[in-house]
C-alpha positions as CSV (number, residue, x, y, z in Angstrom):
1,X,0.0,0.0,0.0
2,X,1.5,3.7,-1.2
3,X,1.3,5.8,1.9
4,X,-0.4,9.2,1.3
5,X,0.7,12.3,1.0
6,X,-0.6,15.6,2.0
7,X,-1.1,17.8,-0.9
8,X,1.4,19.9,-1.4
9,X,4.3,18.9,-0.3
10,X,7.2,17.3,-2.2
11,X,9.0,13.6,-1.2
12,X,12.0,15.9,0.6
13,X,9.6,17.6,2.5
14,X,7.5,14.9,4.0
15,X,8.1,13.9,8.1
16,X,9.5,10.9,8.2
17,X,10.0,8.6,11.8
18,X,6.5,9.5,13.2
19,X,8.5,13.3,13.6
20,X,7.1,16.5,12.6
21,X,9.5,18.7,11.0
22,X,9.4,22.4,12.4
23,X,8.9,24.8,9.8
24,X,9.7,28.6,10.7
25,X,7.3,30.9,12.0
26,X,6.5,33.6,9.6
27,X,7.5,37.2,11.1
28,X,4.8,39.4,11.5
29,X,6.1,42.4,9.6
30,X,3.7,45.2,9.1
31,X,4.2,47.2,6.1
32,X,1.5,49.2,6.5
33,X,3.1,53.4,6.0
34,X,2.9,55.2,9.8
35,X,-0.4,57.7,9.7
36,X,0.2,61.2,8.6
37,X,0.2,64.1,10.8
38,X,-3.0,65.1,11.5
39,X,-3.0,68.9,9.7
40,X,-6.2,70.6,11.2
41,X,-6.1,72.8,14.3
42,X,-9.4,73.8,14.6
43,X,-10.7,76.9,16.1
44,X,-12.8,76.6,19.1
45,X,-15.2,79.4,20.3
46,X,-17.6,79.0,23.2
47,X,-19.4,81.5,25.2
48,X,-20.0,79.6,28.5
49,X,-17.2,80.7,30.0
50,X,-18.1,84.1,30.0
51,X,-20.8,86.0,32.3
52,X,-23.9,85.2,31.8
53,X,-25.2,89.2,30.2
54,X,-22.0,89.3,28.3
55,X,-22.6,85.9,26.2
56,X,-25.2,87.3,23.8
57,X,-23.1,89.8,22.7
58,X,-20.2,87.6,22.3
59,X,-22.1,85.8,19.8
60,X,-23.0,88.7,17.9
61,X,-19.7,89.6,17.5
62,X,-18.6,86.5,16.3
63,X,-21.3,86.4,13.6
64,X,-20.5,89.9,12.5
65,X,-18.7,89.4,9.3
66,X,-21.7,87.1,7.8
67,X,-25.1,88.4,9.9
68,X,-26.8,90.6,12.2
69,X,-28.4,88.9,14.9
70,X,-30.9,89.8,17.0
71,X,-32.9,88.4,20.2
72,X,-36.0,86.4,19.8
73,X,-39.2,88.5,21.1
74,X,-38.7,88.5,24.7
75,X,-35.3,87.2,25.7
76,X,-33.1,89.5,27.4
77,X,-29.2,89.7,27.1
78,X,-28.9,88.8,31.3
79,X,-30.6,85.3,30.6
80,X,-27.3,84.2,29.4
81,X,-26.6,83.1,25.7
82,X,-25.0,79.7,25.8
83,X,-23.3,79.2,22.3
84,X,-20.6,77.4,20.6
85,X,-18.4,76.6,17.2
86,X,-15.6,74.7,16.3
87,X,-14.0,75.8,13.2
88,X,-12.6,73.2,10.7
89,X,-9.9,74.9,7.8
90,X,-9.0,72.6,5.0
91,X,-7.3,75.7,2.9
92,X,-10.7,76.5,0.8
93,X,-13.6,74.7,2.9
94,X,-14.5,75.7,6.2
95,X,-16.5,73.4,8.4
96,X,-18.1,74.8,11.3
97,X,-20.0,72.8,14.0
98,X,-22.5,74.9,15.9
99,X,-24.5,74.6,18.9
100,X,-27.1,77.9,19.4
101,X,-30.4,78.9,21.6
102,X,-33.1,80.6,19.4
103,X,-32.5,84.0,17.5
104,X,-33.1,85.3,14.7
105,X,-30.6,86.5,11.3
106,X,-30.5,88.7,8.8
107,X,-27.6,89.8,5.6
108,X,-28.6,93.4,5.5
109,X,-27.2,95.5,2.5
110,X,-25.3,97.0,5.2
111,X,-23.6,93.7,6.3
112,X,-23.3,93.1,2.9
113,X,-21.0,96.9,1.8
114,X,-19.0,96.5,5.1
115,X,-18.0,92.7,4.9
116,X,-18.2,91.3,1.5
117,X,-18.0,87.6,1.9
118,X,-19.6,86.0,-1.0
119,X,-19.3,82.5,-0.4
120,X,-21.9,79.3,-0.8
121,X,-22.7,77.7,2.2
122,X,-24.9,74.1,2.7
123,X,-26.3,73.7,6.0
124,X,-27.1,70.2,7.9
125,X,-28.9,70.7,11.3
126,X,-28.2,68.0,13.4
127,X,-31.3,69.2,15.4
128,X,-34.2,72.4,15.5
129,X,-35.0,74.2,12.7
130,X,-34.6,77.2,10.8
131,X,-37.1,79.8,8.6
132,X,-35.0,81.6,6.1
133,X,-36.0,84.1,3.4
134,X,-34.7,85.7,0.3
135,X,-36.3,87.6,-1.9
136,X,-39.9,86.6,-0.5
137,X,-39.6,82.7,-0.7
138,X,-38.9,81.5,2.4
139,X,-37.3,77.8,2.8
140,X,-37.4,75.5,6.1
141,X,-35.0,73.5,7.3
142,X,-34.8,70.9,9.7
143,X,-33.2,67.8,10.9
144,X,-32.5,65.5,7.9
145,X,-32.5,68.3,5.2
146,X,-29.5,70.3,3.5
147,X,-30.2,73.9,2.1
148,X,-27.7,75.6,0.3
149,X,-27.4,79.6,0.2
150,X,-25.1,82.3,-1.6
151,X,-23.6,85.3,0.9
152,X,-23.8,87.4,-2.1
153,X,-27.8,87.7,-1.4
154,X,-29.7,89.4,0.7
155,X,-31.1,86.9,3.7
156,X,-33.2,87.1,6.6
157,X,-34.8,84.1,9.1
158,X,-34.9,82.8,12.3
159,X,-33.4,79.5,14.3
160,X,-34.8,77.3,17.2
161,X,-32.1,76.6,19.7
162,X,-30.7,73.9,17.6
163,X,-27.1,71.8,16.7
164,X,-26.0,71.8,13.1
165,X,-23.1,71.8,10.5
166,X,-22.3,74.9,8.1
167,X,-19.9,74.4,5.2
168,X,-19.0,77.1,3.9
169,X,-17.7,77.0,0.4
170,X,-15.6,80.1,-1.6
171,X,-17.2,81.0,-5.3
172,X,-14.4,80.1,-7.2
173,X,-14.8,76.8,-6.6
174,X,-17.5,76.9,-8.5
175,X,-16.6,79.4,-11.5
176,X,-17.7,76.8,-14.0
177,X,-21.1,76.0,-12.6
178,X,-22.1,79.4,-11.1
179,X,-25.3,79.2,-12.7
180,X,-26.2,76.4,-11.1
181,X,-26.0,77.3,-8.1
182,X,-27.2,80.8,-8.7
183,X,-30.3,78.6,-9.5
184,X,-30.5,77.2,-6.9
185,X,-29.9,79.8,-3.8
186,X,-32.1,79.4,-1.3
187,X,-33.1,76.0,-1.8
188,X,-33.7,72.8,-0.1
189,X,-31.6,69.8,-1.6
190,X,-34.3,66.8,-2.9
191,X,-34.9,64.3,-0.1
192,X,-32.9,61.4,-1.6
193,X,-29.8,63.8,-2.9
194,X,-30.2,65.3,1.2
195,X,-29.8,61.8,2.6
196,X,-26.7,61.0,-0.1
197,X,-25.1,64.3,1.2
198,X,-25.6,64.1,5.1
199,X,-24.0,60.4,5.0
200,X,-21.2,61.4,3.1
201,X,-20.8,64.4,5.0
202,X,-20.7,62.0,8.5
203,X,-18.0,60.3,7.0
204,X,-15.9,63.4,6.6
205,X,-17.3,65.0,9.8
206,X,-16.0,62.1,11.8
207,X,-12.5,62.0,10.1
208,X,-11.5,65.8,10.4
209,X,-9.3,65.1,13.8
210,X,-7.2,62.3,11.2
211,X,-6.8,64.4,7.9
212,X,-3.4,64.9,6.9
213,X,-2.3,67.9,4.4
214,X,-1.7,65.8,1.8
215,X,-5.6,64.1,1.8
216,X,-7.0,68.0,2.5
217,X,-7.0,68.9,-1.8
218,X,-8.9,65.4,-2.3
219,X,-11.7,65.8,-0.1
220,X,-12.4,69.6,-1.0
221,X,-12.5,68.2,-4.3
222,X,-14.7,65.6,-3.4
223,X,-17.3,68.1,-1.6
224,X,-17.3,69.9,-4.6
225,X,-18.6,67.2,-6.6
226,X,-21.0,66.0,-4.3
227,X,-23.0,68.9,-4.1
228,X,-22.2,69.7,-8.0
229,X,-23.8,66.1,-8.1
230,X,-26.8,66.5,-5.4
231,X,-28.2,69.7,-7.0
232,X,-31.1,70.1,-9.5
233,X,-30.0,71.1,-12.6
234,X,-33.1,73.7,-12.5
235,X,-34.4,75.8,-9.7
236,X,-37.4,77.6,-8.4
237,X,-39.1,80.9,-10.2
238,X,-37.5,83.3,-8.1
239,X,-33.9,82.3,-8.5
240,X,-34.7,81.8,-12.4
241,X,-35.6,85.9,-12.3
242,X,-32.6,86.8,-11.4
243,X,-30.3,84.6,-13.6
244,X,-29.4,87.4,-15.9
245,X,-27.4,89.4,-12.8
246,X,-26.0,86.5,-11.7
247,X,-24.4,85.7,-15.3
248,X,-23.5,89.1,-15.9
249,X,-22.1,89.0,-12.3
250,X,-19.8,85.7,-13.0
251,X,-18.6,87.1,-16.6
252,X,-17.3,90.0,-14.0
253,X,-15.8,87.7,-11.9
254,X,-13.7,85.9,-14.8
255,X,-12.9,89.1,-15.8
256,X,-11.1,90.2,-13.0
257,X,-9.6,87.0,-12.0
258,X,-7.9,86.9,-15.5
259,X,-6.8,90.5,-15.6
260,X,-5.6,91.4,-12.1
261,X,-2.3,92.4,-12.7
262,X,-3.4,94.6,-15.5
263,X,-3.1,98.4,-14.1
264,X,-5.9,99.2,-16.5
265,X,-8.5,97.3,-15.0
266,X,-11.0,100.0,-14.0
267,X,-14.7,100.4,-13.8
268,X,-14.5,101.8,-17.3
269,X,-12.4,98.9,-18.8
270,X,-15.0,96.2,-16.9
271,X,-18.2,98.2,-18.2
272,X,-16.7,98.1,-21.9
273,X,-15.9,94.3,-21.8
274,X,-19.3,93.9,-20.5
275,X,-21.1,95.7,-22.4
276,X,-23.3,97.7,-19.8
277,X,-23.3,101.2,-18.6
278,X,-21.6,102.4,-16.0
279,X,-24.3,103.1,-14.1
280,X,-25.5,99.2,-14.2
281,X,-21.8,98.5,-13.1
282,X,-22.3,99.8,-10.5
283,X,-26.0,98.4,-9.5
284,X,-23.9,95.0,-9.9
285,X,-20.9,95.3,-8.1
286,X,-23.2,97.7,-4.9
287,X,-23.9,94.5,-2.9
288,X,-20.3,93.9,-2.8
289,X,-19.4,96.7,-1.5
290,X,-18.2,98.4,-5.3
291,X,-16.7,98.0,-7.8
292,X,-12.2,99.1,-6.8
293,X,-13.6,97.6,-3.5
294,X,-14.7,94.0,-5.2
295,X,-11.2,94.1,-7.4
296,X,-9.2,94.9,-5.0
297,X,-9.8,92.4,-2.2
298,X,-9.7,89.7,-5.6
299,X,-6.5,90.8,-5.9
300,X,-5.4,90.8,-1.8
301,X,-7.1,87.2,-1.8
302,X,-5.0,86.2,-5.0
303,X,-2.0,87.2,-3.4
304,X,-2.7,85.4,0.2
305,X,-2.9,82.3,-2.0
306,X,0.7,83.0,-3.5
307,X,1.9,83.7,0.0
308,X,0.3,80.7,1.5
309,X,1.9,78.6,-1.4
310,X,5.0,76.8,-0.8
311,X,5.7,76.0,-4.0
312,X,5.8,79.6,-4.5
313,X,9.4,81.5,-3.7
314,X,8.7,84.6,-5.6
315,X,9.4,88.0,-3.2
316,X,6.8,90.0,-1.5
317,X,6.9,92.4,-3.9
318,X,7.2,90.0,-6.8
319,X,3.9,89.0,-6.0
320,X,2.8,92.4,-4.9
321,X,3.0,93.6,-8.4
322,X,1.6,90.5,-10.5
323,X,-1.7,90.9,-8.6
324,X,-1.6,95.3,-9.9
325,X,-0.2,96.9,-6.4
326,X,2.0,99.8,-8.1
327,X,4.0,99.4,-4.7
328,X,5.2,97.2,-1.7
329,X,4.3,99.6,0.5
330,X,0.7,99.9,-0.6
331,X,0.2,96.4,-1.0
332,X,1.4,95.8,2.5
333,X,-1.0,98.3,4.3
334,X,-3.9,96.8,2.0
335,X,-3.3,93.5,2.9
336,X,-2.8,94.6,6.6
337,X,-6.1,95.9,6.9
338,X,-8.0,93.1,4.7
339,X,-6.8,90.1,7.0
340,X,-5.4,92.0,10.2
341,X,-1.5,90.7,9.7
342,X,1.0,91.6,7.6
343,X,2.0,89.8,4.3
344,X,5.0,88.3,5.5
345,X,3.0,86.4,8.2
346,X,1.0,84.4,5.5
347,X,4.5,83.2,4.1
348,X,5.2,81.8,7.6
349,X,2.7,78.7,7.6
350,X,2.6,75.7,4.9
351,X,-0.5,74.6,3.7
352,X,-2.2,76.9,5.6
353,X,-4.8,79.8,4.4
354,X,-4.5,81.7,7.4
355,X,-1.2,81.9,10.3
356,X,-1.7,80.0,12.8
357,X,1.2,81.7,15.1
358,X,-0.8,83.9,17.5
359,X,-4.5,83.6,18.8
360,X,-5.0,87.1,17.5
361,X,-4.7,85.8,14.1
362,X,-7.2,82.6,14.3
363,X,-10.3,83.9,14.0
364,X,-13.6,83.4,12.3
365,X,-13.4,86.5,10.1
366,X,-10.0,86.1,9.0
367,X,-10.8,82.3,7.9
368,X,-13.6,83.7,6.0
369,X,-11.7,86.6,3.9
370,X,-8.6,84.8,3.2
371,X,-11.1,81.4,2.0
372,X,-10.1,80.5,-1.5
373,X,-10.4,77.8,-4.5
């Protein structure tokens, strides 16, 4: 009788003598690359610690740069005004976590000439709910919905005490598709695209505390085409009206974007290209605070991003004059009272839209201004 064999082994390697030959133990080697630093130091604001008739106000002036806010009917300042973010930067997102009593909101054409932000933002409350109108249409929005909103428009509304998460999102990002979103400002996402968004959104919102610098270009790009993606590709009456501003407004944008270091580029030269008056110029750039106020903060923001860029060794002044600053000095009070630090500071962190060396420096505002694609 042939003695078996176990599959797989040859004659030389079979036991022989009732012994078991002992084969090495495989090392356990892992190969798997050490995590990246995390990159995100987020920004942490909270009124709790302060006296009770002094939190209310705190919160208003943290909300400045983007809305008025005001009391509900019949709260008083002295009840206390228990509120609270945390600030996320990845370079041209920002995600902020919130947690707010009631109150009520508004974008004034004040707010608008004095700080003008223009970003998208999609909001996802986690719990209460929120009335917000523009233009006459109000939208509501609660736990389980996403509404997405331009801070180019002119906004008022009103929140429960509630918990939610605000992305907020810089224009260029969406150059290409500015119409729709124009179309849809003000709008409630469709139930099923909502549901796709907040789970993806989780996913992200649970990672930030692990995202290293290098992962930070990926997942903006990623938001981007998630809400390119969740969005109707038409939107309501109201925001159909006003679709001939907002194109006219965009072929401004472009415009400027591609010709800031041109010394020439003046109310007159922008009218000309587009065709209109200066008069309607003027109409078109007034919520954004005018027209040498809109092109130069483009070109303050343009630089910031050349600062900010490592790859990017040219001299202060180098830059200075590419984005149509006749001097160093000029550019270097300009940019000192658009983000509150000199340009030099910018140059000092990697990666980063926005210094992170003194406390002075992180704040909400500044993160808003120096947001860019």
């Amino acid at each position: 009788m042939h003695e078996k064999r176990r599959p797989g082994f040859t004659s030389d390697q079979m036991p022989s003598g009732g012994e078991r030959r002992r084969w090495p133990r495989p090392q356990n080697i892992d190969t798997t690359p050490a995590p990246a630093e995390p990159a995100l130091d987020p920004l942490i604001f909270s009124t709790e610690h302060l006296p009770r008739q002094e939190q209310f106000f705190a919160w208003q002036a943290q909300m400045t740069p983007l809305v008025d806010v005001i009391l509900p009917q019949g709260a008083r300042p002295e009840d206390g005004f228990a509120a609270g973010q945390i600030v996320w930067n990845l370079g041209s997102i920002l995600f902020v976590q919130q947690q707010t009593p009631a109150y009520s909101y508004a974008r004034s054409a004040a707010r608008l000439r004095s700080s003008p932000i223009d970003h998208w933002y999609i909001k996802l409350p986690r719990t209460g709910c929120s009335w917000t109108e523009v233009n006459g249409q109000a939208v509501e929005n609660r736990s389980g919905s996403v509404e997405l909103r331009s801070l180019s428009s002119l906004f008022s509304g009103r929140t429960t005490a509630s918990r939610s998460l605000v992305i907020y999102m810089p224009r260029d990002l969406f150059t290409a598709e500015a119409a729709i979103l124009d179309a849809n400002n003000n709008t409630i996402l469709p139930a099923n695209m909502a549901e796709l968004m907040i789970s993806y959104i989780d996913g992200i919102e649970a990672g930030l505390p692990r995202l290293s610098a290098e992962e930070l270009p990926q997942v903006v790009q990623t938001i981007r085409e998630m809400v390119l993606a969740c969005l109707p590709k038409t939107g309501n009456a109201s925001t159909k009206a006003q679709k001939p501003a907002s194109a006219l407004m965009e072929r401004a944008r472009i415009y400027v974007q591609q010709n800031l270091a041109l010394p020439v580029l003046t109310p007159e030269a922008l009218s000309r290209e587009l065709g209109i008056s200066r008069t309607r110029l003027y109409e078109l750039f007034e919520p954004s605070g005018g027209v040498l106020h809109y092109i130069r903060r483009r070109r303050l923001l343009a630089a910031h991003a050349a600062l900010s860029d490592p790859a990017d060794a040219r001299l202060i002044g180098e830059i200075a004059e590419a984005v149509g600053f006749p001097s160093a000095a000029s550019f270097s009070r300009a940019f000192h009272d658009e983000f509150g630090y000199p340009p030099r500071e910018a140059r000092n962190v990697v990666g980063m839209p926005v210094p992170d060396t003194s406390g002075s420096e992180r704040t909400f505002e500044n993160w808003l201004k120096a947001l860019s694609a």
